[in-house]
C-alpha positions in Angstrom: -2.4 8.6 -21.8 -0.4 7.5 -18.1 2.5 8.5 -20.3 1.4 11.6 -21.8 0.4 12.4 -18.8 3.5 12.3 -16.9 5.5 13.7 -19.0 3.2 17.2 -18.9 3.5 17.0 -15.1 7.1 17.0 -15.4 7.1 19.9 -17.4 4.8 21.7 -15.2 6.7 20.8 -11.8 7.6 24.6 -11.3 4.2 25.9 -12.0 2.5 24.5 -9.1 0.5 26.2 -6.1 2.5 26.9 -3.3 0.2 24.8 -1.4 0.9 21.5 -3.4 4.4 22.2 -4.3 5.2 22.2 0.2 2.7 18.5 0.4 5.0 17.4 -1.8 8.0 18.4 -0.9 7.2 17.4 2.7 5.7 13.7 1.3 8.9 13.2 -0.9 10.8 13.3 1.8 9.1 11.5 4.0 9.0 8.3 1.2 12.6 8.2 0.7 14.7 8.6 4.3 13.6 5.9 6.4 15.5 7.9 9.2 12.9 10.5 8.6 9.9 8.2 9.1 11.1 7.1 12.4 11.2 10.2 13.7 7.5 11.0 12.0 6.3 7.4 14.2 7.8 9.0 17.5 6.0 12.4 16.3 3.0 11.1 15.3 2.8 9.0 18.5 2.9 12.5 20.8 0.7 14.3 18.3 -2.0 12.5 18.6 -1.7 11.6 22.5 -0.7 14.9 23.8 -3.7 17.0 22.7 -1.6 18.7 20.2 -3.6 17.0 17.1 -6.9 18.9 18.2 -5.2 21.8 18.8 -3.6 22.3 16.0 -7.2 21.1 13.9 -9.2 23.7 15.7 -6.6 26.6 15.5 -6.7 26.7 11.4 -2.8 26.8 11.5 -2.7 23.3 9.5 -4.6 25.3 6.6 -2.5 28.4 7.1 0.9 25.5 6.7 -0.6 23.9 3.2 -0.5 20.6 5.3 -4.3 20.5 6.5 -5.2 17.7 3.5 -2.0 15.2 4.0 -2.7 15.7 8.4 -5.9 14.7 8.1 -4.8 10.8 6.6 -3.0 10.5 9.5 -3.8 7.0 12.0 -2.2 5.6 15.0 1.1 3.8 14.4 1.4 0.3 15.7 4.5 -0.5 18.1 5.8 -3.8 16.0 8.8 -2.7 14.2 10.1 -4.6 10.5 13.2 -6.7 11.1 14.9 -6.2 8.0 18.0 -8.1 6.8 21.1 -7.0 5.2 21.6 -9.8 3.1 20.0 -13.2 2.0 20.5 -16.0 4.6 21.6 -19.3 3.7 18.1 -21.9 3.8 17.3 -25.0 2.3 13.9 -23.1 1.7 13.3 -20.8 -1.2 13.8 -17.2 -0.9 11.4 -14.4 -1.6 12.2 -11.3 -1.4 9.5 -8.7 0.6 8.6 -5.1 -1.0 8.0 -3.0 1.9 7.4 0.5 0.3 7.2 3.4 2.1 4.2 4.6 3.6 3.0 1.1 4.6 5.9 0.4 6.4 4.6 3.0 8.9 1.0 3.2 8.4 0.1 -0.4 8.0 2.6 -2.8 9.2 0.2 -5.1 10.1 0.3 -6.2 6.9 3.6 -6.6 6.2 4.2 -8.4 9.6 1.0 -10.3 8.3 2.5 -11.7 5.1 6.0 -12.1 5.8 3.7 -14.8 8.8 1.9 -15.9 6.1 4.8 -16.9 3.7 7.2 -18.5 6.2 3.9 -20.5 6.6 4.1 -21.1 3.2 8.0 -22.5 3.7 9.0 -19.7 2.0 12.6 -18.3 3.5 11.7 -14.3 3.5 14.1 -12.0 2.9 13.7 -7.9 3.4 16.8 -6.1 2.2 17.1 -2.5 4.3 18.5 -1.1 1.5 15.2 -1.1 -0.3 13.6 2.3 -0.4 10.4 3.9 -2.3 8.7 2.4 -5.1 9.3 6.0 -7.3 5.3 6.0 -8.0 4.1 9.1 -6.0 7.4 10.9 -7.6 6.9 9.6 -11.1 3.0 10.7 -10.7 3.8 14.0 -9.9 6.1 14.4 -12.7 9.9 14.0 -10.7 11.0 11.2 -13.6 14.8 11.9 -12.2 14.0 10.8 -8.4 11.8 8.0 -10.0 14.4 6.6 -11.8 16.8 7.2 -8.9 14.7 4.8 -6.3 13.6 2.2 -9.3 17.5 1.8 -9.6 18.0 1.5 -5.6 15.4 -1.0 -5.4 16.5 -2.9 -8.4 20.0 -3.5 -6.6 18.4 -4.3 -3.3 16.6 -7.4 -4.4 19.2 -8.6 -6.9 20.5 -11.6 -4.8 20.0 -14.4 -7.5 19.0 -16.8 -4.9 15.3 -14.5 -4.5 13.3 -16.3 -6.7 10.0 -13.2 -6.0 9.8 -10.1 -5.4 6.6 -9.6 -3.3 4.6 -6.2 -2.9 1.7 -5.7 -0.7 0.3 -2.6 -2.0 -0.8 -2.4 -5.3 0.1 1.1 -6.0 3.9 -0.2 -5.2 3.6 -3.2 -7.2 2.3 -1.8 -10.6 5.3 1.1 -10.2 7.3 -2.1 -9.4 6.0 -4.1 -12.3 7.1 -1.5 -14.8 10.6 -0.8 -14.1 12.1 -3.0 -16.9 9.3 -0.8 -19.5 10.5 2.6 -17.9 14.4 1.9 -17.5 14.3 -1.1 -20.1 18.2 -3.0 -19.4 18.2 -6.2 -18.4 18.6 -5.7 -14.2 15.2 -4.0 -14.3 13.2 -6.3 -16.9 14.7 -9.1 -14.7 13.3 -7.7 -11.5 9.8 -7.2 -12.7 9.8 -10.8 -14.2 10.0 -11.7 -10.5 7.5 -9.0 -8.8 4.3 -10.7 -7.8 1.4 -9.0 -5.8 1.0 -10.7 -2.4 -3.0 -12.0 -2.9 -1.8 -12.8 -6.4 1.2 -14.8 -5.6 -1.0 -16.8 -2.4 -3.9 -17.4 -4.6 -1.3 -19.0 -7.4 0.6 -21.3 -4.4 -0.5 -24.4 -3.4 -1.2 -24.2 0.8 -0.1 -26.4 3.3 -1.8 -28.9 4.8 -0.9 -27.6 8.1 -3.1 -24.3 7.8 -6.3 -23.8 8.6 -8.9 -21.1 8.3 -11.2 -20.3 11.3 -14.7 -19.5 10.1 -15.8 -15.7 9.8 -19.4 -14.7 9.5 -19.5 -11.3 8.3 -20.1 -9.5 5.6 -16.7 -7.8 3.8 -17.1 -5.3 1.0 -13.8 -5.8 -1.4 -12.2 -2.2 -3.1 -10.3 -3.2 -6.4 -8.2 -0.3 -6.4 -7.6 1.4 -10.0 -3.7 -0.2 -10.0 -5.1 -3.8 -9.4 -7.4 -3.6 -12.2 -6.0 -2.1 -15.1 -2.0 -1.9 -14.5 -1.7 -5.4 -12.9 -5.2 -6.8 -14.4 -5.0 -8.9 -11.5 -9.0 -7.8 -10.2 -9.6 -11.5 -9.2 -7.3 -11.9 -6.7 -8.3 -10.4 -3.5 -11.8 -12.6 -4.3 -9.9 -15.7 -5.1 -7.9 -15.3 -1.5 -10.5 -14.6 0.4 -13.1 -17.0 -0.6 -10.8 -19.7 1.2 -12.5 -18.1 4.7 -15.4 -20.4 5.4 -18.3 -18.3 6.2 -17.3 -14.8 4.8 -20.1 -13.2 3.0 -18.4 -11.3 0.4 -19.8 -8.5 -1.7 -17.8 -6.6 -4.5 -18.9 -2.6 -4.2 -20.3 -1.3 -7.6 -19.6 2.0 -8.4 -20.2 4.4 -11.6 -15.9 4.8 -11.8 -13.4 2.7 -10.5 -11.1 5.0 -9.3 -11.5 6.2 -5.4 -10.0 9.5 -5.9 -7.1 8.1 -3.6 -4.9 8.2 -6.8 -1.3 8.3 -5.6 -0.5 12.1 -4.6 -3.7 13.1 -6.1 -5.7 12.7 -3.0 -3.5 15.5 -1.7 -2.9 17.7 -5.1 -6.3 17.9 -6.0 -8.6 17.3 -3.0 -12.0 18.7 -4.2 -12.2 16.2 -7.3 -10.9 13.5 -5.2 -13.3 13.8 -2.1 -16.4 13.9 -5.4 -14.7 10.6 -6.8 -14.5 9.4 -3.4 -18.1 9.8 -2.4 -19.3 7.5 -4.5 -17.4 4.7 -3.3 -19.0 5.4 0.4 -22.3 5.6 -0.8 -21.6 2.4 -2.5 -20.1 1.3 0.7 -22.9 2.3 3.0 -25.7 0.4 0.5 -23.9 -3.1 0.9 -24.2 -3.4 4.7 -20.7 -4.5 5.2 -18.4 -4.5 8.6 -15.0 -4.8 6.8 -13.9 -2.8 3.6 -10.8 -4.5 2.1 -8.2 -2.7 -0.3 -5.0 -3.9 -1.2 -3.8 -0.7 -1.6 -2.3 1.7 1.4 -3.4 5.0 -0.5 -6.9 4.2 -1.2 -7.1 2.7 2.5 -6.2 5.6 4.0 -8.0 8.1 1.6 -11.4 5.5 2.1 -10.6 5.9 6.2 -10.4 9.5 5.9 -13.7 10.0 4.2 -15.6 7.0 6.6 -14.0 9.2 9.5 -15.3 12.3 7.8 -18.7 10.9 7.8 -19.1 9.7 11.1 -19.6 6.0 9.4 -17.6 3.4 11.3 -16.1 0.3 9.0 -13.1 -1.2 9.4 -10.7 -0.4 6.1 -8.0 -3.6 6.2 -5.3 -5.2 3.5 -7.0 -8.7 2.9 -4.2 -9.8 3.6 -4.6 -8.7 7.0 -7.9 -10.0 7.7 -6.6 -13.3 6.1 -4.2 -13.9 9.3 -6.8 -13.5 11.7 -8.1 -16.2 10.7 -5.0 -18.3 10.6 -4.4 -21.3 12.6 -1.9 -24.4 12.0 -1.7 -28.0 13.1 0.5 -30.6 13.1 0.2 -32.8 10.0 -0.9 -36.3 10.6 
């Protein structure tokens, strides 16, 4: 069906409203020119300071723009930047190789500062090549199969220092694209590169932790989102549960819900908006009924489409990567 799918959406590309085809356009090219989001984090920064953002909200002009839907995910951009490296450095340590997507790198860096922490923690040597780029999801979604292939190929190159023994994502949306290359462009570099992708919570639930790291104690209750990706494409739904449960304390409830999917989708949350806010609503009320302070996701779409809706709602709970909330409760000692 995924392929079928596709394949209709890239015969359809030229047939969409004006209003989708300009969030697209404007998100494509956003996801592949890291120059342009750095000029989006200075932007964004002012926007929301200046005044501008509820300006621009209450004057209708965001509607009038086709941009009203993809405005509305937007959240404050954190100050840390991601050091990335040109090349692999020479260690004694083994080398894994960090996935930093596109959209996370500017809307949740916490978590990638977080587990590039968390795996030099490990002992693991982490390397983050700038060449990297998109994953080619959102593109291959909306039915751009040439740009798709284009990125997959980038990214492919990027990470194929034979001393990287992992490639490591942090959202799943990234990481199932990721985990497919060698099915969609099946030759050897790109079956060889998804033989090494791992999902963070995967990959730190599978490692054995050092004795040096400790877990402070957290006594609230934390609602875990399996986003649709983590589930079916990866089939790796246990994870998140299995990392988390190493908090003493944490009361942890999974939300239950009639579908799985949030609405979030990839570009759907902005292509079709009406079915999915109605997907999405369902996930909140499932939300709301289990009491909890912290929602966790390990996806960046579904985080941000969640956050949207809570904000929407006037409900306050914090949406987080596990991951995230993982190093907050970090804490190492000397061995004895």
């Amino acid at each position: 069906y995924g392929e079928l799918i596709v394949s209709a959406r890239n015969l359809m590309q030229d047939r969409r409203p004006y209003a989708s085809a300009v969030t697209f356009k404007i998100l494509s090219a956003f996801v592949q020119h890291r120059w342009i989001r750095t000029l989006a984090a200075g932007f964004i920064k002012f926007y929301a300071v200046s005044g501008l953002q509820s300006l621009m909200r209450g004057s209708g002009l965001l509607r009038i723009l086709g941009i009203s839907r993809l405005e509305s995910l937007l959240k404050k951009v954190p100050g840390i930047n991601i050091r990335y490296t040109g090349s692999v450095q020479p260690s004694t340590k083994s080398t894994i190789g960090l996935f930093t997507g596109c959209i996370a790198e500017l809307f949740d860096r916490d978590t990638l500062n977080a587990s590039k922490k968390i795996l030099e923690l490990f002992g693991f040597n982490v390397c983050i090549p700038a060449s990297q780029t998109c994953c080619g999801a959102l593109h291959r979604h909306h039915g751009d199969l040439n740009t798709a292939t284009a990125v997959a190929r980038r990214n492919i190159h990027a990470f194929s220092d034979a001393s990287i023994k992992s490639v490591i994502s942090c959202a799943t949306g990234c990481g199932s694209e990721l985990s497919e290359y060698g099915k969609f462009l099946d030759d050897s570099p790109s079956r060889t590169f998804s033989h090494k992708h791992q999902d963070i919570c995967t990959f730190l639930a599978e490692t054995e932790w050092p004795k040096t790291l400790h877990i402070s104690a957290l006594n609230k209750r934390v609602a875990i989102h399996i986003p649709c990706t983590q589930r079916h494409v990866l089939r790796q739904a246990k994870s998140t549960h299995d990392v988390l449960q190493k908090i003493p304390g944490i009361d942890i409830v999974e939300l239950h819900t009639t579908t799985d999917c949030c609405g979030a989708a990839g570009s759907y949350m902005l292509t079709q908006p009406q079915m999915a806010d109605e997907l999405l609503l369902d996930v909140l009320d499932s939300l709301t009924k289990s009491e909890a302070e912290i929602m966790v996701t390990a996806n960046i779409g579904c985080a941000m489409h969640i956050q949207a809706g809570l904000v929407r709602l006037g409900r306050v709970v914090e949406v987080i990567h596990p991951v995230t909330l993982l190093n907050r409760q970090l804490f190492t000692t000397d061995q004895d």
